[in-house]
Every structure is written in C-alpha cells, then in structure tokens.
N, C-alpha and C positions, 0 to 999 in steps of 0.2 A: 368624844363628841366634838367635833367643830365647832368653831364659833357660829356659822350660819345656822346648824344645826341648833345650838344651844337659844338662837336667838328664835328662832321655829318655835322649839318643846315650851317657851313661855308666853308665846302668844293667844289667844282667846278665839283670835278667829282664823286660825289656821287654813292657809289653802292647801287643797291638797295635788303638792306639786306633781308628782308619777300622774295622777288622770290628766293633767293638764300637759302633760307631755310624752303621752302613749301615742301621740302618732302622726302622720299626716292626716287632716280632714277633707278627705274626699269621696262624693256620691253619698254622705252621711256615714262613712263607714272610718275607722281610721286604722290607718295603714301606715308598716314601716316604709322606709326610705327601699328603694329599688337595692340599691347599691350597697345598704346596710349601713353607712358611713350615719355620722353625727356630727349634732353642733353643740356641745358647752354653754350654758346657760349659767351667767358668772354675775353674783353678787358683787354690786357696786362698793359698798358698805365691808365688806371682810374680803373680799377678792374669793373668795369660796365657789366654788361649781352647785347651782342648784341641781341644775338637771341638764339633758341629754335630749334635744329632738331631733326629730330625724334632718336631715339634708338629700334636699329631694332631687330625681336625678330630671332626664328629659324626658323619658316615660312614664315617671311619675305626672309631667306638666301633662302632658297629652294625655292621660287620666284624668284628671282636672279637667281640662278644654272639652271633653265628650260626656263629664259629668254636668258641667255645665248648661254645655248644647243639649243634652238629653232629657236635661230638669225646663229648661227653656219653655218649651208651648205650654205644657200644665198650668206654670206659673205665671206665664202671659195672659193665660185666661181665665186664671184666678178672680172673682168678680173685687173690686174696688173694696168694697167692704170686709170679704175676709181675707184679705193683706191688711188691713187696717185694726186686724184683731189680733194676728198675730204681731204685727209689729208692737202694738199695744203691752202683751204679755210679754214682750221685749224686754220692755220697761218696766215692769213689777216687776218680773224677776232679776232683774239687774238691781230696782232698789231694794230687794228682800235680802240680796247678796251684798249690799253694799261694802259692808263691811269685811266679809271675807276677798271682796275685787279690790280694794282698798290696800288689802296686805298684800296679796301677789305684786299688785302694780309696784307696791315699796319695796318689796326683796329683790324685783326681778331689776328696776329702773333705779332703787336711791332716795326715789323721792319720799320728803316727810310725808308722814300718814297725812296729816294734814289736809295739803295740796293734794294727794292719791284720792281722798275723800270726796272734794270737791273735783276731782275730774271725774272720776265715778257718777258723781250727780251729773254731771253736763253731759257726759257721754251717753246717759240713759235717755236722757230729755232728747236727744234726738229719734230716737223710736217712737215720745209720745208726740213730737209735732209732726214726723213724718204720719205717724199711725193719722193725724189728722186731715195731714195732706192729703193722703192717698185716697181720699173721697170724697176731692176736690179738682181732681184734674180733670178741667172743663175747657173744652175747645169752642171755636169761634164760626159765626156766621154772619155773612152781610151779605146789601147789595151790591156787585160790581159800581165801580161811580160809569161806568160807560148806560148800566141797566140791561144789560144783553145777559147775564149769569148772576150766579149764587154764589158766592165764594164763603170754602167750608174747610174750616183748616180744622183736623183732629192731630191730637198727640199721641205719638206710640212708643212702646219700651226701641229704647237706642239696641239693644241686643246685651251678648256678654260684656260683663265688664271686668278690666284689670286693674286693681288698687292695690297702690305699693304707700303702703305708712312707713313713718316712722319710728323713732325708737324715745323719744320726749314725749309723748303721749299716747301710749300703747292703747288704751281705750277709745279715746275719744277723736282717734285719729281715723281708727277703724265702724263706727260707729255713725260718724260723720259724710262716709261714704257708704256704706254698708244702707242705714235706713231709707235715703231715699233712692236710692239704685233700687232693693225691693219694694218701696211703693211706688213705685214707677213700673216693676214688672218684670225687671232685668235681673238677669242671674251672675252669678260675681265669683271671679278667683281672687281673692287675697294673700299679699305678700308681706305679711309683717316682717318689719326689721331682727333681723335676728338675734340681736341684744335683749329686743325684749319679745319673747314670742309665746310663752307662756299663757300673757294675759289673753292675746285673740286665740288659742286654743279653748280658754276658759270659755271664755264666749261664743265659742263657736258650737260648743255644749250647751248652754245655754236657749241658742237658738232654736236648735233641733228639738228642748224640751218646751217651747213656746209653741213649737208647732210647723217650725219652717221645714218643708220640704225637703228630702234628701236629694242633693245637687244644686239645690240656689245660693246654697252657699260653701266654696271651698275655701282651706285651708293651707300653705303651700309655704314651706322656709326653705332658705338653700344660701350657698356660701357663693355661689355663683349667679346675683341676680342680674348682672346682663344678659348670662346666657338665656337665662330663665324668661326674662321679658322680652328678646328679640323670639323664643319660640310660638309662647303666645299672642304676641304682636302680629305673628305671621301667618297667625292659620284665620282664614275670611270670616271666619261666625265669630270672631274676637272684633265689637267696634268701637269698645271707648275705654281709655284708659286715666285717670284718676290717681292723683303723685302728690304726695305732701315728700319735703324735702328740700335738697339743695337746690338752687340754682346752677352751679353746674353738672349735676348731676340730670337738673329736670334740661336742660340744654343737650343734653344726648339723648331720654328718654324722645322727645320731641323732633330729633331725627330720625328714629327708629320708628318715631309712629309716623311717620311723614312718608318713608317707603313704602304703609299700605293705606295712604290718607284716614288714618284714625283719628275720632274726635278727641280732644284733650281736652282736659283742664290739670291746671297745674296752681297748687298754692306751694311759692317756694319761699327765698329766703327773704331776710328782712334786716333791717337797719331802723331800728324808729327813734324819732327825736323823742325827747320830752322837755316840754318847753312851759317855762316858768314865768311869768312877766314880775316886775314889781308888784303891782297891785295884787296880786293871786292871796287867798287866804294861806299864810304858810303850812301852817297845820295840813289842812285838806291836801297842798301839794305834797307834802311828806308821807300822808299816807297813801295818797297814789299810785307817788311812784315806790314806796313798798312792794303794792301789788304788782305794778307795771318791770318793776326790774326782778323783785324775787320769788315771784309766783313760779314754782317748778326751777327754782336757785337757779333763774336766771337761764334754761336752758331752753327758749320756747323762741321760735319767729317773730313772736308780738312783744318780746321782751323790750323796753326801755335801753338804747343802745348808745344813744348821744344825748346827755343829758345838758339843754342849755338853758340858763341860769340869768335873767337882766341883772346888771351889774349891782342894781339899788339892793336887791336879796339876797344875793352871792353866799356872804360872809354866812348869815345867818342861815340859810339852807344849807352850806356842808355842811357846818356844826351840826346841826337837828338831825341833816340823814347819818354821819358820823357815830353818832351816836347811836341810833338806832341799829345801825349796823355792826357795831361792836357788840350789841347784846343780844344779837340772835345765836339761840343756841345749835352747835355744830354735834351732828351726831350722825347715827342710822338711819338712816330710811324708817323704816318699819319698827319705831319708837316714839313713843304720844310725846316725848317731850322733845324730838328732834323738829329744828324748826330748817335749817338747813343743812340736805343728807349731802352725799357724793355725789362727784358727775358722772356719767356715764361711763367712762372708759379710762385709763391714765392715757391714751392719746390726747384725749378731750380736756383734760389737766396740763398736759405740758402744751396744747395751742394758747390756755388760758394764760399762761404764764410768760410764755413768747410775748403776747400780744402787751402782756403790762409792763416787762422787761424795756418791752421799746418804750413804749410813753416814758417811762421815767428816764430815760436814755434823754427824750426829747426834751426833757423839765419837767413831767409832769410831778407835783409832789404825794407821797403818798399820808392819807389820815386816817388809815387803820386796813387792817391784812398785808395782802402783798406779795407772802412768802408761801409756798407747797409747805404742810405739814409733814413730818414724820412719820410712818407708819403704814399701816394698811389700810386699804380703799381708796378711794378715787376723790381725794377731799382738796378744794380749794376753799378757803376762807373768805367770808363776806368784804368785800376791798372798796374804799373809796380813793379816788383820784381827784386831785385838785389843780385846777389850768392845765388841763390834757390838750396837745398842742394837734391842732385842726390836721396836722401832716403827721399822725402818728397812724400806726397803722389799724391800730383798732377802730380810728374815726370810720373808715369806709370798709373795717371786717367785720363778722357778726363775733360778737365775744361770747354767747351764748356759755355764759356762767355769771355766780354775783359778785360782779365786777361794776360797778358804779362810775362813769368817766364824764368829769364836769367842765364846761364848756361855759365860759362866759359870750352875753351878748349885748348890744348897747340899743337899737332900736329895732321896731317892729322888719325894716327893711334890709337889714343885715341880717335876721332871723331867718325870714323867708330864705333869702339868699345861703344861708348854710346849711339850714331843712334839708333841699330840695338838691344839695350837691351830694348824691349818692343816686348808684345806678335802682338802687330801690327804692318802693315802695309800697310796701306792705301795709303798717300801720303808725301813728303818730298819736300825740297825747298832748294836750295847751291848758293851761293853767292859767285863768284870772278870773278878778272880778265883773270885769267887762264884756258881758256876752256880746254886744253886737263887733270887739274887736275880736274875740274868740272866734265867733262863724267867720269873718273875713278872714280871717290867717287859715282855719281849717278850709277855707275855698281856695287858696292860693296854698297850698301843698300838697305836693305830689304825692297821695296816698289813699289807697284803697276805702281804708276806715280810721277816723278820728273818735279820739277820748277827749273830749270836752270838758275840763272837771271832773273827769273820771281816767281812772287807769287801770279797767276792766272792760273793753270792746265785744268779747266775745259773746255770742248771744243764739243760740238755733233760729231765735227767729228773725234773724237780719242776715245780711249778704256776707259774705267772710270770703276776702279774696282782698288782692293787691293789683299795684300796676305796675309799669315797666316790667323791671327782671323779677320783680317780685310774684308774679304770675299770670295768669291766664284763665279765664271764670270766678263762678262762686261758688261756695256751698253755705246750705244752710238759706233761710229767709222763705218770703213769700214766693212757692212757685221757682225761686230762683234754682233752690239744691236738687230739686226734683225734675228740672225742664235740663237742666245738666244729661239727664242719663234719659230724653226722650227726643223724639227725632218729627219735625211736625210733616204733617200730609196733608195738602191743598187738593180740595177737588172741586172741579167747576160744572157748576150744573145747572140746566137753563127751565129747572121749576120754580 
C-alpha cells in the first residue's frame, strides 16, 4: 500500500477518487478522452498518483461547444425562479458534502483540511447568493430627457461561456463563475487546471444531482490548454470567456479573445502590500496577516506579498510573526493537524526558493525557514525575512508560498509611494488605529479591494477584482458577478 493510499484507508470521509475521475463531463454524460490518452493526478503531500483523467482532444472540445449550444434555449428560458432552486440545492449539497469536498480538495491540491474546509464553505455560498440573485435581475425604464420615447433597457444571458480556473482554489474558483453564469442563464464549458481536476469533476456530479440540466454545465481537462481555448474561442455561439490566473497567461488569453471580440473578465495576478502603521493594535496586525499571508500557505492572489512595517513597530512585529511562524505545524494536506501542507508542484517549490535565494543575496536576513526540506512532497517551510531589499526580486514577483518579506517604512508618504510601485493591483491590507488615516491611504492605493483592520477581503457579497495588470471586471457582489455574464438591450419606444 502507498503512502497516499495508507493516508486514504484512515480517513472518515473518504472521496471517492475513480467516480471523480471516470471521465469527461459532457451533455451530462461522461466520456473518455477521444484519444484515450491521460493526465496524472499527483498528491502534493507524498508525490503519489491519485488518479488518471482523461486529456481531452479537439473533438472532444467541439462535443462540449454543441452540448453547450444545445442545452442553451431550454435553460435561457428557464423561469428566474427555478434556477434559483436549483442553484440553491447547490448549496446544500455542497454543505451536506462538506466534509468529504474538504478531503478531495487536500489530497488533490496540499492544502490543510483546514483552509480546504473553509474554501468549501465559501465556494457553496456562491450558489446561495447567486440562487438569490437570480430573481433579481431587474431591468430599467425611463423617460428619454428629450420626452420624445421610453427608454427600456433589459438584461439577457451574454451566451456560452469559457471558464478556465485555477489550481489554488479548485472549488471556489469554479463556483465563483459557475453560479452566476447559470443565474444569469448562460451555459458554461469549464477548464479546471489540471493539477487539480478532481474537485470540479466532483462537483460537476453534484450539480446534475441538484437538478442542473444536462449540457449547462461541461467538464473538459487537457494538457493542451491553448489549444483548447483558441478552439472554443473560435467557434461564434462561444461569447465570454472568464480566467482566474496569471497575468501573463491572461495577456494571451485576451488576444485570443480579441480575434473574435469576446467579452472578458480576467481576475489575474497580485502583489498586495500589507501595511502596518505604529499606532495599529499589534495583536490584531499579527493575526491578520496570519490570514492574509498563510491562508492556503500562502498560495492565493490576495496573499500578503510585501509586508511594510512603520519603523516605531518593526522590531516587535518580526518577533511576534516570527514566532508565530516557527510554530505552525508542517505536514499533509488531508491531516486535522497539518496547519501548513505542500505547494503545489516542486516547480512551485524551487521558484519559492529562487526568489528568497536572492533577497538574501541582497541582505535580507533570515528569522526562521529558508531552506527546501528533505524528502517527499512539495514542502517549503513557513519563512520570515527581515529588511528584504525593495530591488529584490520577490518585491515585484508574486511568491505565492509562506514566505513573509518585511519592508520597513518611515511616513505615510513614502508608504503610498512603495504601495503603489508594482504593475498590480489586486488587493491591499492597512493596519491602525486611525480610521480616518486608514480610508485615506486605502483611497490613495492602487487596488481593487482593501482590508482595513482586516486580512480577509474575500466576500460573495462584494465586488472581487483588481486593477491595472491585476485584471479586468468583477465577480461576486451586488448584480456585479451576474451582469458579468449578461449583455443589456435598449429599446426605444414612443408609448
């Protein structure tokens, strides 16, 4: 028996990986790959093969694209209300599953049960506010200001859509676009990352037992996803396409979709400050940025990336995160007492290492990790850095691991100014006791969404997007996630 195996036979709530990876999901039916070919499905935590999905060919996509289009009118004129039921049962059945979506997502991705737990919850909660949404979309009526017509704007489903997730948050990446796509109306191929593909197989079972439709929602992995996305990019009844990921990654997707003017939204990469003033309660800042750098060890967009520090606290906030950091416990994924599992890939381990290699090159000193562990899995150690030098390279790359890099600052106007030197902005985080200096500095930084005293931004019911390179739209929020994937129609009328 394997170690994955062994770590499986003592779990309680056991997924059951083979249903979760019998097949492509398409038109409700699941089907091997054209080709026959597979993709390896490899535990983070022991390097172990869970399982084997398919890798899907071009006629497989274009199965997909016609399951789509063909599920389309039904589910367009689906009445408001029962999408709104089904989405609903979404969400029970995701929290009736919790616990079993919990263990997948840690075998397949790393992450502590923990953190897996809590993205589980978040990622349900999008089925019950879109479920709420969805019979809410209310369009608009006035007088022209001339008085000559009626002016009558309705909303309607944008068409098919293409969501490519990622692989740091297999649920809630997919869930996030998935719910209000179909309260909206619109019928969806999905392209979960292939590291972790498992989980949106799970859920795509899931859905069909809540009651969705066969064809509004497909399933689709492959080893070749450009090829994959310039084919359904290209065929006309595909018109919006939907990218959690890199920055330069979503910088191709967006010429690709630019050859058949396709609407985007892109939530890409991130760089967040977090910023500490003297006055800040230090407690509260500490556990913060707990959340904010090692929620999912550090592997997420909204992670805590440049940590700066007013000179009066310095001292005593390494100390306190220091420590903190030395005592989280390093293990498995899919272990109640693992607090931080593996990263995702050993690629993803030796860029983390690259990156701290140099700061210390540069002077920065280190106060606990530092070094690759011995062994198997994909394991970096919880690391702080102290005076990490602004020309290191990790200041303007995303480390996405827990890797803690401290940056001293002297006044509010030096802050701003080192905030806001990066091509992103995604999200940001300010610590003090001074709210009215706290909304000023969060209005003078370039960034999507701020954590004000908090180092938890994320929320279904608020906007979730960045600016600059950071992206393009939102999701989630009032009307915001849902008008993403609807297309409005003016008509002027002279009753």
């Amino acid at each position: 028996m394997t170690l994955a195996q062994t770590a499986l036979h003592s779990m309680p709530d056991m997924p059951d990986i083979a249903a979760a990876a019998r097949g492509l999901y398409v038109g409700g039916t699941w089907l091997p790959s054209s080709s026959g070919r597979t993709i390896p499905v490899v535990d983070p935590s022991t390097e172990a093969v869970l399982a084997a999905v398919p890798d899907a060919t071009a006629e497989d996509v274009a199965k997909a694209v016609e399951a789509a289009a063909s599920a389309a009118p039904a589910w367009q004129a689906t009445p408001p209300r029962k999408r709104s039921e089904i989405l609903r049962r979404c969400f029970d059945l995701m929290i009736e599953r919790a616990d079993m979506l919990a263990t997948l997502i840690s075998l397949e991705n790393g992450k502590a049960l923990k953190d897996a737990r809590g993205e589980v919850a978040y990622a349900a909660e999008f089925f019950r506010w879109n479920a709420e949404e969805a019979v809410r979309i209310s369009g608009e009526y006035a007088l022209a200001p001339a008085g000559t017509n009626r002016i009558i704007v309705d909303y309607q489903p944008i068409g098919i859509c293409l969501l490519i997730t990622p692989w740091n948050f297999p649920a809630a990446m997919a869930t996030r676009k998935i719910a209000p796509a179909l309260a909206a109306g619109c019928t969806v191929i999905l392209k979960p990352a292939s590291e972790t593909p498992l989980t949106a197989f799970a859920l795509a079972s899931l859905y069909e037992e809540a009651g969705v439709p066969a064809g509004v929602v497909n399933v689709l992995t492959t080893t070749d996803p450009g090829a994959m996305t310039s084919a359904i990019l290209a065929d006309p009844r595909v018109r919006k396409l939907s990218f959690t990921g890199s920055t330069g990654v979503g910088r191709a997707l967006l010429a690709e979709a630019a050859k058949h003017v396709i609407s985007c939204s892109m939530e890409l990469g991130g760089n967040a400050p977090f910023i500490v003033f003297d006055d800040a309660d230090l407690e509260a800042a500490l556990d913060g940025l707990m959340v904010a750098k090692m929620r999912n060890a550090g592997e997420a967009c909204t992670a805590a990336n440049r940590i700066y520090v007013q000179n009066g606290l310095y001292e005593a906030f390494a100390d306190g995160l220091t420590r903190r950091m030395q005592a989280l416990r390093i293990g498995a994924g899919a272990s109640e007492q693992t607090e931080c599992g593996p990263m995702i890939t050993r690629k993803a381990v030796d860029k983390i290492d690259r990156l701290v290699l140099d700061a210390k090159t540069r002077g920065a000193t280190v106060l606990c990790g530092g070094d690759v562990p011995e062994g198997k899995g994909f394991f970096y150690p919880p690391t702080v850095l102290a005076d990490v030098s602004p020309e290191a390279e990790m200041a303007s790359e995303e480390i996405f691991g827990p890797v803690a890099p401290l940056y001293r600052f002297a006044d509010e106007e030096e802050l701003v100014r080192l905030a806001n030197a990066t091509e992103y902005g995604l999200a940001a985080y300010v610590y003090t006791r001074d709210i009215a200096r706290g909304l000023r500095v969060a209005s003078r930084i370039e960034a999507g969404m701020i954590g004000l005293n908090r180092g938890l931004v994320s929320d279904p019911a608020a906007p979730f997007g960045g600016v600059k390179q950071s992206g393009l739209g939102r999701e989630g929020g009032q009307r915001h996630g849902i008008l993403e994937f609807m297309e409005a129609k003016y008509v002027a009328t002279s009753f």
